[in-house]
LUMZAKOL-59263 format. One record per residue: residue number from 0; residue in three letters; x, y, z of N, C-alpha, C in turn. Coordinates in nm, 4 decimals. Atoms other than C-alpha are relative to their C-alpha. Example, Ala and Ser with C-alpha at 12.3 -4.5 7.8 and 13.67 -1.06 7.14 Angstrom:
% LUMZAKOL-59263
+-----+-----+----------+----------+----------+----------+----------+----------+----------+----------+----------+
:   n : res :     n.c1 :     n.c2 :     n.c3 :    ca.c1 :    ca.c2 :    ca.c3 :     c.c1 :     c.c2 :     c.c3 :
+-----+-----+----------+----------+----------+----------+----------+----------+----------+----------+----------+
:   0 : ALA :   0.0890 :  -0.1190 :   0.0000 :   1.2300 :  -0.4500 :   0.7800 :   0.0900 :   0.1200 :   0.0000 :
:   1 : SER :  -0.0820 :  -0.1190 :  -0.0060 :   1.3670 :  -0.1060 :   0.7140 :  -0.0770 :   0.1090 :   0.0730 :
+-----+-----+----------+----------+----------+----------+----------+----------+----------+----------+----------+
END
This chain:
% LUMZAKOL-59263
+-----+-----+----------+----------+----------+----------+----------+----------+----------+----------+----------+
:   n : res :     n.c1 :     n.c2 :     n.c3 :    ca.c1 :    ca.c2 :    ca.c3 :     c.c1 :     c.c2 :     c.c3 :
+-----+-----+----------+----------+----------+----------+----------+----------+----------+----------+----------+
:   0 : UNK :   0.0839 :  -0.1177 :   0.0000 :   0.0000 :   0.0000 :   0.0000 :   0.0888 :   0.1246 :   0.0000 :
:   1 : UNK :  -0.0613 :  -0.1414 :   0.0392 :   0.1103 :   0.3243 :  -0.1135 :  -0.0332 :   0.1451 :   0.1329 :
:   2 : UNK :   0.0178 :  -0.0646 :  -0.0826 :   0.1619 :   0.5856 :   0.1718 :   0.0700 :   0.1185 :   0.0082 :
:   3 : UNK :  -0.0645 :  -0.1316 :  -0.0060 :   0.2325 :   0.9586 :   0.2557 :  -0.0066 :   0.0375 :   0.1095 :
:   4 : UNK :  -0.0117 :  -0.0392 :  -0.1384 :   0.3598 :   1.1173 :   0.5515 :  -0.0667 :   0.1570 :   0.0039 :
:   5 : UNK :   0.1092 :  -0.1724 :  -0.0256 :   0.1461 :   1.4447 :   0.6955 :   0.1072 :   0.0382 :   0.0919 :
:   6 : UNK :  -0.0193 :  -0.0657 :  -0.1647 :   0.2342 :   1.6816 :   0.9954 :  -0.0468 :   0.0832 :   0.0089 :
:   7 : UNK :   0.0850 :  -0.0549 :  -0.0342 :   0.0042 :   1.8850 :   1.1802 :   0.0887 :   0.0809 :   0.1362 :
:   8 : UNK :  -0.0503 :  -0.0171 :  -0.1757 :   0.1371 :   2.1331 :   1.4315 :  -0.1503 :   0.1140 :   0.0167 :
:   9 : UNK :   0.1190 :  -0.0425 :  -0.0732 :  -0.1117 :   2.2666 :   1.6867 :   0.0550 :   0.0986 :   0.0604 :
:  10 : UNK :  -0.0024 :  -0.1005 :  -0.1350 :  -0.1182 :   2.5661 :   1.9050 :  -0.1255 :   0.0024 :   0.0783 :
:  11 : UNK :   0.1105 :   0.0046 :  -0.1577 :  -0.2906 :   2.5242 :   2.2142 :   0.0271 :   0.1221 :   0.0900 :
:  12 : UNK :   0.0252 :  -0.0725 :  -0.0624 :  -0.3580 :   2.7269 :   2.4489 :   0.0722 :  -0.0278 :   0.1566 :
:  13 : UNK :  -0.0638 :   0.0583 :  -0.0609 :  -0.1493 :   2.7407 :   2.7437 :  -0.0684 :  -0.0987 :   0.1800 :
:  14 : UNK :   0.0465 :   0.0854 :  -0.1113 :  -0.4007 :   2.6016 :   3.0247 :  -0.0436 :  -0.1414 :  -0.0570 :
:  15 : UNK :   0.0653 :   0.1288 :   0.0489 :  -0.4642 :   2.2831 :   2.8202 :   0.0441 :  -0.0667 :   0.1032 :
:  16 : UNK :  -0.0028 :   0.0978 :  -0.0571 :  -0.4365 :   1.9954 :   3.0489 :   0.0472 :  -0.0865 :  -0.0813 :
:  17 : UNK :  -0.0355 :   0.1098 :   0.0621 :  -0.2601 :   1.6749 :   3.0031 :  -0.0927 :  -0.0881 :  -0.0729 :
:  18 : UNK :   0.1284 :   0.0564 :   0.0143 :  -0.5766 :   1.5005 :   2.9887 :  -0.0471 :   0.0304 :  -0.1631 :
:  19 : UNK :   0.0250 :  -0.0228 :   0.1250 :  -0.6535 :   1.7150 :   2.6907 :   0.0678 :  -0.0500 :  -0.0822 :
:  20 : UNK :  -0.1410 :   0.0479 :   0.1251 :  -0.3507 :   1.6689 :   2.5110 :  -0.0502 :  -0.1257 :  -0.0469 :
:  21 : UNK :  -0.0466 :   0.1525 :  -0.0460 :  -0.3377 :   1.2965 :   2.6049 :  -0.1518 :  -0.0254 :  -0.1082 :
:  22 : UNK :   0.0868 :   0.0289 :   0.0705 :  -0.7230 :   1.3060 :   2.4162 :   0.0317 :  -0.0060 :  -0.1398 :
:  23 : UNK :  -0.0349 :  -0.0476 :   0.1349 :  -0.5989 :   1.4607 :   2.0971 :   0.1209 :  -0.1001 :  -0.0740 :
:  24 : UNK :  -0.0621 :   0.1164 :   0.0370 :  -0.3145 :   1.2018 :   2.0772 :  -0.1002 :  -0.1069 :  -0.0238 :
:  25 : UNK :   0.0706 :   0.1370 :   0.1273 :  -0.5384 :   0.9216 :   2.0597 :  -0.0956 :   0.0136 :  -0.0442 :
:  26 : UNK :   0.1098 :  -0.0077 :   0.0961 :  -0.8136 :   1.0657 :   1.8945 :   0.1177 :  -0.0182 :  -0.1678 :
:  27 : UNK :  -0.1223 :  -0.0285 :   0.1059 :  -0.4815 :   1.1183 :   1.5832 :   0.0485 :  -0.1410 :   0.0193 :
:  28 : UNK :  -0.0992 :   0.1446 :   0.0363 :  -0.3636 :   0.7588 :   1.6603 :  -0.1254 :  -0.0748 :  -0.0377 :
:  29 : UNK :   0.1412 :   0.0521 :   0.0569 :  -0.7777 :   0.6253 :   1.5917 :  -0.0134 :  -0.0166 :  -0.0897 :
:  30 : UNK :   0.0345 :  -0.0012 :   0.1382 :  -0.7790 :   0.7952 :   1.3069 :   0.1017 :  -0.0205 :  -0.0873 :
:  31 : UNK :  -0.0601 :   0.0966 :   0.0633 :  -0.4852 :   0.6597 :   1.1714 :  -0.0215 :  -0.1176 :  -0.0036 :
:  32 : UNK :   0.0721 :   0.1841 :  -0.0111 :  -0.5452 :   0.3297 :   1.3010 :  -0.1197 :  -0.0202 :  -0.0857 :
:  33 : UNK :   0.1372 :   0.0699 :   0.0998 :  -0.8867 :   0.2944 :   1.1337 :  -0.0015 :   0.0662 :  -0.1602 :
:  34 : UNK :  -0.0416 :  -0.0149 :   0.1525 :  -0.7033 :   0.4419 :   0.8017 :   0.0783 :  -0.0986 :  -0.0530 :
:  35 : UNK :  -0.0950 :   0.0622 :   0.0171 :  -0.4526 :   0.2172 :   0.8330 :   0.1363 :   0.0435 :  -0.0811 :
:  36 : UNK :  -0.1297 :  -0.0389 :   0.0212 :  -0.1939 :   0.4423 :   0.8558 :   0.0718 :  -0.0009 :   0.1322 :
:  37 : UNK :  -0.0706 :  -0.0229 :  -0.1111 :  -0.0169 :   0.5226 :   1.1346 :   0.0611 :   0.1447 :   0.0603 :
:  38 : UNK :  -0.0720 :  -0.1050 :  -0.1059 :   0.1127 :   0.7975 :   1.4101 :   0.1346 :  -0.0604 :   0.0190 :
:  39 : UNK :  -0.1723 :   0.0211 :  -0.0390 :   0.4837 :   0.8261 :   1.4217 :   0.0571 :   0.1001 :   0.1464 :
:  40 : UNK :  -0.0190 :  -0.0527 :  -0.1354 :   0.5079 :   1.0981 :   1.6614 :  -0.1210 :   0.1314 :   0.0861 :
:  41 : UNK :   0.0797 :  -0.0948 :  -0.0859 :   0.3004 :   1.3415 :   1.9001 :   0.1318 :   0.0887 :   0.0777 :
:  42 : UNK :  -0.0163 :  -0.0394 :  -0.0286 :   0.5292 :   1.5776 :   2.0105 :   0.0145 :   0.1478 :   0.0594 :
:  43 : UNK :   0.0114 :  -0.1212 :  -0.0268 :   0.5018 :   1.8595 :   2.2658 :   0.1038 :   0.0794 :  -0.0056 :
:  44 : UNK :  -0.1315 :  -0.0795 :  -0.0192 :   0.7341 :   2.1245 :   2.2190 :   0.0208 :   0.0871 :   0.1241 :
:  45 : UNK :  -0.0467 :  -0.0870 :  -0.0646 :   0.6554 :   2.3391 :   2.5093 :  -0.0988 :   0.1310 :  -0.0190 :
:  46 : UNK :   0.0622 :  -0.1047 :  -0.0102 :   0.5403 :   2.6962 :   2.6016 :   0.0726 :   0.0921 :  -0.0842 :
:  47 : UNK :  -0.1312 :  -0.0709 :   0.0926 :   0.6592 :   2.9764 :   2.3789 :  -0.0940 :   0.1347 :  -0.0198 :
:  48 : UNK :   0.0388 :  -0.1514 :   0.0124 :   0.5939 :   3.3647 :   2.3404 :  -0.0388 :  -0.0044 :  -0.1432 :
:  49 : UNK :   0.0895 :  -0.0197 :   0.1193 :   0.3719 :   3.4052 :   2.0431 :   0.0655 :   0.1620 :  -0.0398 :
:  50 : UNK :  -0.0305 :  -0.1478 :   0.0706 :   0.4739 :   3.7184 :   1.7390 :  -0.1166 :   0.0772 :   0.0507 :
:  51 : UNK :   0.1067 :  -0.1041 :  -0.0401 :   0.1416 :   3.8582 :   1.8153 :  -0.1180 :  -0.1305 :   0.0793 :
:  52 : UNK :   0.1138 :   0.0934 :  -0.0915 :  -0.1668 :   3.7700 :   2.0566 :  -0.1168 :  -0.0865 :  -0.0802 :
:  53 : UNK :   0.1010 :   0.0866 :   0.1270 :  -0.3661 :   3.4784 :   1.8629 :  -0.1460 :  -0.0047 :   0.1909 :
:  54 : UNK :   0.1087 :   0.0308 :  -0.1208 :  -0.7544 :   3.4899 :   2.0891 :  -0.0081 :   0.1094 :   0.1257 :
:  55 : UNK :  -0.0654 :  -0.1175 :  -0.1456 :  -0.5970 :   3.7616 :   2.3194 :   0.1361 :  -0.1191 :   0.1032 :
:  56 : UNK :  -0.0997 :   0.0252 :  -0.0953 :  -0.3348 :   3.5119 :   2.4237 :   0.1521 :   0.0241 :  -0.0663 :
:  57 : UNK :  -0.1636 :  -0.0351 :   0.0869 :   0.0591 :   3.5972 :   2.3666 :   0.0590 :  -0.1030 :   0.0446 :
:  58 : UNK :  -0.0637 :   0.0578 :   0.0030 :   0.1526 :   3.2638 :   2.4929 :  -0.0881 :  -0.1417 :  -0.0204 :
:  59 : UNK :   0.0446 :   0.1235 :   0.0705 :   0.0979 :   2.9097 :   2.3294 :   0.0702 :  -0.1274 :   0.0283 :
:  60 : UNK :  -0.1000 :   0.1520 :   0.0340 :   0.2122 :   2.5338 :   2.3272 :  -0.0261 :  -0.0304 :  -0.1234 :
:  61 : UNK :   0.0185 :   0.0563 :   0.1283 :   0.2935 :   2.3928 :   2.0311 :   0.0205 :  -0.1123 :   0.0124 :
:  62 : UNK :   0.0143 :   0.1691 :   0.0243 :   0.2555 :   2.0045 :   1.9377 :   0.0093 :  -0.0143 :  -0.1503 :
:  63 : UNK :   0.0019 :   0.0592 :   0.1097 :   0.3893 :   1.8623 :   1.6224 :  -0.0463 :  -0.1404 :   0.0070 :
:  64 : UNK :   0.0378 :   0.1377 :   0.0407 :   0.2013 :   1.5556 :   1.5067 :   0.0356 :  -0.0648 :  -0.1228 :
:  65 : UNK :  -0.0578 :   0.0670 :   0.1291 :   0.3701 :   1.3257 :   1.2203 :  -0.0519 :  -0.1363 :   0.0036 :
:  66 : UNK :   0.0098 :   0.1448 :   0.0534 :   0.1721 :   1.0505 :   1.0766 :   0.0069 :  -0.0509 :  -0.1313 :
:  67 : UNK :   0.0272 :   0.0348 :   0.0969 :   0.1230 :   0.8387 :   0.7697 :  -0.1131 :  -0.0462 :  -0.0127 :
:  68 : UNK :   0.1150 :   0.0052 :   0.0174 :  -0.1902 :   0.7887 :   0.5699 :   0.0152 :  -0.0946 :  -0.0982 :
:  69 : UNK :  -0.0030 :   0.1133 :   0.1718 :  -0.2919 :   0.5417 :   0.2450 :  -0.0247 :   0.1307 :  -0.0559 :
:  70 : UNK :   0.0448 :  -0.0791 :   0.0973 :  -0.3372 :   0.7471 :  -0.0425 :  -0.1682 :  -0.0035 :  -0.0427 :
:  71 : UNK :   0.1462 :   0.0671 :   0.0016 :  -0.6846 :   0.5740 :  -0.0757 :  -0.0556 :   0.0854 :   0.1073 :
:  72 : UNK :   0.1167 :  -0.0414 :  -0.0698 :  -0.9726 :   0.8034 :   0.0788 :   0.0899 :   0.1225 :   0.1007 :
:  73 : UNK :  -0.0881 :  -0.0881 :  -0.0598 :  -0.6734 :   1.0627 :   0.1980 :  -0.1201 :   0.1416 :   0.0320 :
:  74 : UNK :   0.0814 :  -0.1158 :   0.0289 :  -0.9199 :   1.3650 :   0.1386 :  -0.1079 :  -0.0490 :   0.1509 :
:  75 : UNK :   0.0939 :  -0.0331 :  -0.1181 :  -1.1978 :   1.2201 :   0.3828 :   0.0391 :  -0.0150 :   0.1142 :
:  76 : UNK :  -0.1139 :  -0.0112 :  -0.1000 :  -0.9049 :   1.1484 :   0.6243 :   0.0228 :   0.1159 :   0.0793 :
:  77 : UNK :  -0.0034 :  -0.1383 :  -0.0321 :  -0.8192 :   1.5178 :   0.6544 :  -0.1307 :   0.0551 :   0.0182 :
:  78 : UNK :   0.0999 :  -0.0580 :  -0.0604 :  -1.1486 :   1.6049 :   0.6810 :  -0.1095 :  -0.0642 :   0.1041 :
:  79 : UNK :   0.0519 :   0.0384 :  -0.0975 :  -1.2349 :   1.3936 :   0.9392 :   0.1114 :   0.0828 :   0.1375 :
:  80 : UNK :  -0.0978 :  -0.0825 :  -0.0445 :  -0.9311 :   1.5200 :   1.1206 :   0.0121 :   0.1272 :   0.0487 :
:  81 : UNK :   0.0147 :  -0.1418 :   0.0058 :  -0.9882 :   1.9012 :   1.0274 :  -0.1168 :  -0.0137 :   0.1144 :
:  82 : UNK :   0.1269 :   0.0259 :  -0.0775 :  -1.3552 :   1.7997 :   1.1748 :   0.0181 :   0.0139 :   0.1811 :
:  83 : UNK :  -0.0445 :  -0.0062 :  -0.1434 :  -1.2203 :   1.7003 :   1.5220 :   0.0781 :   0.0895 :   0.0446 :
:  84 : UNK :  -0.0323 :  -0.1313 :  -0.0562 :  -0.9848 :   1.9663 :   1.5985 :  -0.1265 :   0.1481 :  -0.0627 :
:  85 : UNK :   0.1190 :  -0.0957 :  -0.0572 :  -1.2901 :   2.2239 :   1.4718 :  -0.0756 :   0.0294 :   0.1111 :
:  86 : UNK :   0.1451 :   0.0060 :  -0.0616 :  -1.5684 :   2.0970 :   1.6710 :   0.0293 :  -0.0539 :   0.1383 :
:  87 : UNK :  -0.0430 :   0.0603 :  -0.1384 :  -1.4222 :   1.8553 :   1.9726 :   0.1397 :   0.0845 :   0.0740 :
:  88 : UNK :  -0.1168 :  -0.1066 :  -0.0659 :  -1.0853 :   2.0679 :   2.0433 :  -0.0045 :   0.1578 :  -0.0282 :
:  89 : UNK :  -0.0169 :  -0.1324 :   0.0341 :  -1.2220 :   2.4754 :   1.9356 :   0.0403 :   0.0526 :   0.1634 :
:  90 : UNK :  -0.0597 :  -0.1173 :  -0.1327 :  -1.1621 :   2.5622 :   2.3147 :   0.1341 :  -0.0367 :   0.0491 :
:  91 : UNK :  -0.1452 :   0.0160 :  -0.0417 :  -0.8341 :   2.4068 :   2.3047 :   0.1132 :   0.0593 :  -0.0440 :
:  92 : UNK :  -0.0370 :  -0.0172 :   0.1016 :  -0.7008 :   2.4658 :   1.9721 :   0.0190 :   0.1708 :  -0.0330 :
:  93 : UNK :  -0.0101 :  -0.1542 :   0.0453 :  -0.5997 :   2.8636 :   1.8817 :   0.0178 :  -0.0086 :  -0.1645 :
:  94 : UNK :  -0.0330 :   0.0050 :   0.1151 :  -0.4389 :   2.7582 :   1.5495 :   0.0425 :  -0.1403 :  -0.0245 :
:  95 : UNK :  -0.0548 :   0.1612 :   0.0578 :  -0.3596 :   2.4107 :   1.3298 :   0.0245 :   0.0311 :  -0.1349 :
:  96 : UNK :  -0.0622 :  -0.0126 :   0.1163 :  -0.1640 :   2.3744 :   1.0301 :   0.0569 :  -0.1586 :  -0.0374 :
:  97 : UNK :  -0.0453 :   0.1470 :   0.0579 :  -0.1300 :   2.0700 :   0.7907 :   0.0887 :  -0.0336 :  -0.1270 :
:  98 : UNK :  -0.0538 :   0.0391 :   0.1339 :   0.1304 :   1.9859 :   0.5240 :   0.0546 :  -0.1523 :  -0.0150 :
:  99 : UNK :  -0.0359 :   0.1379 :   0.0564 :   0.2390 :   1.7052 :   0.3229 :   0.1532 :   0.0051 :   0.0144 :
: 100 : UNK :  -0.1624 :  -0.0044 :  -0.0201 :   0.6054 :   1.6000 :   0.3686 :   0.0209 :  -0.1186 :  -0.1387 :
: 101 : UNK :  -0.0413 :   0.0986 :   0.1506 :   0.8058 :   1.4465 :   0.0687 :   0.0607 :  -0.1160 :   0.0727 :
: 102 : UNK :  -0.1120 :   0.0960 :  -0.0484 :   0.9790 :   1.1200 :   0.1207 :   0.1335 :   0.0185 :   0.0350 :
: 103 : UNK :  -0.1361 :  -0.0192 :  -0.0060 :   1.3102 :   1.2585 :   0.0980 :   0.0108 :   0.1410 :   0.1263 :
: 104 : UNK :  -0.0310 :  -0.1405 :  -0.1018 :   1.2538 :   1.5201 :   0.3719 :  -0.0061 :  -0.1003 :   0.1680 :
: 105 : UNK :  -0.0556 :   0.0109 :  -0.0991 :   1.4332 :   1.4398 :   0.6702 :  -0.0626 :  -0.0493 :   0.1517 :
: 106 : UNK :   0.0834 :  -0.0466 :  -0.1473 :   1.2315 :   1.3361 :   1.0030 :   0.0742 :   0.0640 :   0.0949 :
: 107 : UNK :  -0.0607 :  -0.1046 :  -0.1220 :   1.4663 :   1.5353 :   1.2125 :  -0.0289 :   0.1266 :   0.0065 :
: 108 : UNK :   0.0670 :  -0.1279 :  -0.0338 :   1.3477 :   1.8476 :   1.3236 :   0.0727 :   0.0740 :   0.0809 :
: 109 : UNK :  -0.0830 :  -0.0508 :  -0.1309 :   1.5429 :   2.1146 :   1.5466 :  -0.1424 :   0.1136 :   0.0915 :
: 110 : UNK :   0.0920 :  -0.0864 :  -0.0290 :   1.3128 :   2.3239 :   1.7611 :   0.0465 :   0.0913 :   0.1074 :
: 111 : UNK :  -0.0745 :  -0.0626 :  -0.0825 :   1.3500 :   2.6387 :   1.9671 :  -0.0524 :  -0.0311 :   0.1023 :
: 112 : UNK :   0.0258 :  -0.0129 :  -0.1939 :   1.3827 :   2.6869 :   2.3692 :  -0.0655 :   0.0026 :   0.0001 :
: 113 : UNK :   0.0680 :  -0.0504 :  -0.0921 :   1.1170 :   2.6623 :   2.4995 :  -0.0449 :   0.1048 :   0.1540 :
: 114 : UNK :  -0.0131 :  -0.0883 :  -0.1503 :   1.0044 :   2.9069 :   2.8187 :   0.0132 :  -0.1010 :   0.0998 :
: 115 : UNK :  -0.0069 :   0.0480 :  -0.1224 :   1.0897 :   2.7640 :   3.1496 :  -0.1006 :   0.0088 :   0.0548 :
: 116 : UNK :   0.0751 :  -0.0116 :  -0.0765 :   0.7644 :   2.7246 :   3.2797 :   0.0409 :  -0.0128 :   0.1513 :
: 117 : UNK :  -0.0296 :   0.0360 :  -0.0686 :   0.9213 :   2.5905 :   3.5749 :   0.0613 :   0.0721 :   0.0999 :
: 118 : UNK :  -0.0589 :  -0.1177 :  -0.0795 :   1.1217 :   2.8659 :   3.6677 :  -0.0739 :   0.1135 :   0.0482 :
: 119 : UNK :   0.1302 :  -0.0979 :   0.0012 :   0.8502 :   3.1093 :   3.6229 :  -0.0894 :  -0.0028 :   0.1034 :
: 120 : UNK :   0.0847 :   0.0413 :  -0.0962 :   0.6624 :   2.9047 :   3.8820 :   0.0548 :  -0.0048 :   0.1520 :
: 121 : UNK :  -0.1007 :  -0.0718 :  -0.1345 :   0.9630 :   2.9863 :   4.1365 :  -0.0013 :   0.1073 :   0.0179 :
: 122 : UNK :  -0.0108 :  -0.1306 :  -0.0444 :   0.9201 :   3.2915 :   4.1118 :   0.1650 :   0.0907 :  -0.0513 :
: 123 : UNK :  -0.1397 :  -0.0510 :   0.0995 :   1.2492 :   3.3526 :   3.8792 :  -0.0631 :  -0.0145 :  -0.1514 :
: 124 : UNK :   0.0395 :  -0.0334 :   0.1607 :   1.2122 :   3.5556 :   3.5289 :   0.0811 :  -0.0990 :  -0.0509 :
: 125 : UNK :  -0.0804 :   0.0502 :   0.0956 :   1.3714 :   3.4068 :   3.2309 :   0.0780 :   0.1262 :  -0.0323 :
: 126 : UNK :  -0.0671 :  -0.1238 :   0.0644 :   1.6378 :   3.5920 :   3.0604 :  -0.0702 :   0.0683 :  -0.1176 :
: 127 : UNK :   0.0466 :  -0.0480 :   0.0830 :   1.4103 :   3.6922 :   2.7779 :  -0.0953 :   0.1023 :   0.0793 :
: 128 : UNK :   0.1084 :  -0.0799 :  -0.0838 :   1.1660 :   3.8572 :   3.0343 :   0.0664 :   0.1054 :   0.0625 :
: 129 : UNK :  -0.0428 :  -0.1029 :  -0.0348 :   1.4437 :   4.0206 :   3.1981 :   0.0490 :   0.0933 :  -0.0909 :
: 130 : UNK :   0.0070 :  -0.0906 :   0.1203 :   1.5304 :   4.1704 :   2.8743 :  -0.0810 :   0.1098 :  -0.0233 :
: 131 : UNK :   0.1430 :  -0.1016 :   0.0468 :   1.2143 :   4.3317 :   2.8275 :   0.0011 :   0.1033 :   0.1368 :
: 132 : UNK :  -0.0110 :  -0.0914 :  -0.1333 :   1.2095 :   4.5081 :   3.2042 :   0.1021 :   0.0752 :  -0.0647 :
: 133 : UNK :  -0.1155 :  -0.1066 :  -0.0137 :   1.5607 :   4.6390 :   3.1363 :  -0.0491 :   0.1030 :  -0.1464 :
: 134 : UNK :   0.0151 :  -0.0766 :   0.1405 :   1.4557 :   4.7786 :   2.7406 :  -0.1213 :   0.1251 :   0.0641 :
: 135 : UNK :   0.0555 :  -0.0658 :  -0.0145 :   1.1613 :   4.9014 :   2.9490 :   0.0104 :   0.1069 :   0.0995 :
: 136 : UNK :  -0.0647 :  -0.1293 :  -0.0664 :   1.3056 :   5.0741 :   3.1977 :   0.0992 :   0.1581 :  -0.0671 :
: 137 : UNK :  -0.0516 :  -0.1061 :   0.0441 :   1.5457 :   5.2055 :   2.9580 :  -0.0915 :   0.0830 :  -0.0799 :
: 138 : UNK :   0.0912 :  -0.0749 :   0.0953 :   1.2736 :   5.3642 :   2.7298 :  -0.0271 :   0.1134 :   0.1220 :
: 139 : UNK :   0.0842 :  -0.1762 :  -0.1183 :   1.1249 :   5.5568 :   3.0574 :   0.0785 :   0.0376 :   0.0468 :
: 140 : UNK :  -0.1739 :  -0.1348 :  -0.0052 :   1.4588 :   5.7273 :   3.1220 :  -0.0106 :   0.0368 :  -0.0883 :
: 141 : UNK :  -0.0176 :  -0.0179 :   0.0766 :   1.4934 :   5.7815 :   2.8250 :  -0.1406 :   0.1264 :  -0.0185 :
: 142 : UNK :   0.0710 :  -0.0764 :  -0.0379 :   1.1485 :   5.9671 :   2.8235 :  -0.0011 :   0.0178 :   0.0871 :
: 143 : UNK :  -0.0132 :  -0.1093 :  -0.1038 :   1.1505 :   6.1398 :   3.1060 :   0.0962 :   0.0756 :   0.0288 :
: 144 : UNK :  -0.1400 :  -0.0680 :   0.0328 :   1.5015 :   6.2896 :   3.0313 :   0.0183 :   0.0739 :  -0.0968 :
: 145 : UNK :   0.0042 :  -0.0507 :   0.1599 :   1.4309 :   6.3869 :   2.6691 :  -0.1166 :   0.1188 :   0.0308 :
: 146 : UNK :   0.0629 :  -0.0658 :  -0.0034 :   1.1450 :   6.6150 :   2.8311 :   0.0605 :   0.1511 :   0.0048 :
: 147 : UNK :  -0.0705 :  -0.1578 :  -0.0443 :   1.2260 :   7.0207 :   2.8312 :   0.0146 :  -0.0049 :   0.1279 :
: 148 : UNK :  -0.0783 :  -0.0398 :  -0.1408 :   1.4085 :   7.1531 :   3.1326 :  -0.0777 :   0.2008 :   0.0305 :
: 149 : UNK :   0.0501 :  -0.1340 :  -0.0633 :   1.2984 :   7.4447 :   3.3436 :   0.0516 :   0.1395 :  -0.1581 :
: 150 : UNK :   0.0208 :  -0.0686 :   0.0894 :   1.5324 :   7.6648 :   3.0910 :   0.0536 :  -0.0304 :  -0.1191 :
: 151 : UNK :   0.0601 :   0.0327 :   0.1294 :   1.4848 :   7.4923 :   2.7792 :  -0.1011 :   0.0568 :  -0.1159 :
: 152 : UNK :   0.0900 :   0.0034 :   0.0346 :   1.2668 :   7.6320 :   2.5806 :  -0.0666 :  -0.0775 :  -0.1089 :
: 153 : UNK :  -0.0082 :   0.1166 :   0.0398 :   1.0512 :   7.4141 :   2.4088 :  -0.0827 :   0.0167 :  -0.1733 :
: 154 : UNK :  -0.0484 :  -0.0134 :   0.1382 :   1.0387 :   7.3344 :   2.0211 :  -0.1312 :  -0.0235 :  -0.0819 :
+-----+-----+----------+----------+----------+----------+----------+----------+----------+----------+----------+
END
């Protein structure tokens, strides 16, 4: 049987529960299984600062999913698929994205840092967070210094 590999990455939302997750995996290993394809991997990557706020949130998990499908009935596959993250995961789900992978493309993947949730939950920033304090501190010096002076006059 003739087969093609997919991958689906998800952004969730960052209060998802394991539980959830743990649903969405084997709802994705079902529907391979009863395609008779297969799930190769479910992997979470982690928490991560979003470019802009997707829902009003600026932070997300992402989950790459990599399975294989038959070529046979591929179409109502994906839209059984599309179906379940719509309708059973919309309060989980922020964003999903699906492409086809060629045979000759690599399963290795590199992915970035994730945030330290962990640290965060000690009560210690990350260095990306302390970044942002110090840029923001420097901005309000910066304004409030750049304002006219008693004898200044102003422009």
């Amino acid at each position: 049987m003739i087969t093609k590999r997919y991958e689906t990455l998800l952004l969730t939302r960052t209060e998802s529960t394991k539980d959830e997750l743990l649903m969405i995996e084997n709802q994705f290993d079902s529907i391979c299984t009863q395609s008779e394809g297969k799930l190769s991997t479910f992997d979470k990557w982690g928490k991560y600062q979003l470019a802009y706020p997707v829902d009003k949130n600026s932070y997300g998990i992402y989950i790459l999913i990599r399975y294989e499908l038959p070529n046979k009935g591929v179409i109502e596959i994906h839209k059984k698929i599309n179906d379940f993250l719509k309708i059973k995961c919309n309060s989980i789900i922020l964003r999903s994205v699906t492409v086809s992978m060629n045979k000759e493309t690599n399963s290795a993947y590199e992915k970035p840092d994730p945030i330290d949730v962990g640290s965060l939950q000690r009560g210690e920033l990350s260095s990306s967070i302390k970044e942002e304090k110090k840029i923001k501190q420097l901005l309000s010096s910066v304004d409030s210094s750049t304002g006219p002076t008693a004898n200044e006059p102003e422009i």
